[in-house]
C-alpha positions in Angstrom: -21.6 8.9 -9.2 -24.1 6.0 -8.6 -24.3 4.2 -5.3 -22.1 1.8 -6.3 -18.9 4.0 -7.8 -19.3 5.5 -4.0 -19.4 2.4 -2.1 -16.1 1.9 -4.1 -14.7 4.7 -3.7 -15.3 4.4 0.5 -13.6 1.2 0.0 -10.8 2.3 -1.5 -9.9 5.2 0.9 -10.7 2.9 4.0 -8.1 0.9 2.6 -5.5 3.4 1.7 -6.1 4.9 5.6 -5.8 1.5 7.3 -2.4 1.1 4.7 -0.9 4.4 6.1 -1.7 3.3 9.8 0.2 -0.3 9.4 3.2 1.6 8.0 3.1 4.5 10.4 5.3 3.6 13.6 5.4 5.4 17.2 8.2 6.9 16.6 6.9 8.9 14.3 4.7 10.9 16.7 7.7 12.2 18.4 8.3 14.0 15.3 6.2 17.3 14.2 2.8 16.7 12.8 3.3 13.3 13.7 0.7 13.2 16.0 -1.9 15.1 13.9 -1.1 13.1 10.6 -1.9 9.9 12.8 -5.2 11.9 14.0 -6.1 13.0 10.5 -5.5 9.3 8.9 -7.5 7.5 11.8 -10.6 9.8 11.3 -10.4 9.4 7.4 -10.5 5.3 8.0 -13.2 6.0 10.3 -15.3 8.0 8.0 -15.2 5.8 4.8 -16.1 2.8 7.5 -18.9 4.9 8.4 -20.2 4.8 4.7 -19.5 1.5 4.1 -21.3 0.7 6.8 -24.4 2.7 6.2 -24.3 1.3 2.6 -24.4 -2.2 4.1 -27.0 -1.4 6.3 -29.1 -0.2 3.7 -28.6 -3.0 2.0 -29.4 -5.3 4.5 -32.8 -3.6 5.5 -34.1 -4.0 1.2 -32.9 -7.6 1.8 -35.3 -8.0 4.7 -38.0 -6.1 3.0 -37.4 -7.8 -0.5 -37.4 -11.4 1.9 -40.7 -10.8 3.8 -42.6 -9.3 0.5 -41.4 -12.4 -1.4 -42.3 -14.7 1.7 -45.8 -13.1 1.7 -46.9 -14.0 -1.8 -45.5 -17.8 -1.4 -47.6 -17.9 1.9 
């Protein structure tokens, strides 16, 4: 899977955690496993944010480089 596929793939599970968090409602932690189904969801949404945000990152430091090399040779 290239970087991309797995960027997508990040996205699409943030996505489908935040989704189960809007539908979940407080009742439901009263029930059994409520509370650790909420736990488990909330760390999976953090995790694939975590990626997406490294990948970004990344990203953002080969713009910078890619900007300043470029800037150099007009200079």
């Amino acid at each position: 899977m290239d970087d991309i596929d797995q960027l997508i793939e990040n996205v699409r599970a943030f996505c489908t955690a935040l989704e189960k968090l809007r539908l979940m409602e407080g009742s439901e932690m009263l029930l059994p496993g409520g509370v650790e189904a909420y736990n488990n969801t909330l760390e999976d949404a953090y995790t694939a944010y975590a990626q997406i945000e490294t990948a970004v990152d990344e990203w953002d430091h080969e713009l910078e480089y890619q900007h300043t090399r470029l800037d150099a040779g007009v200079k």
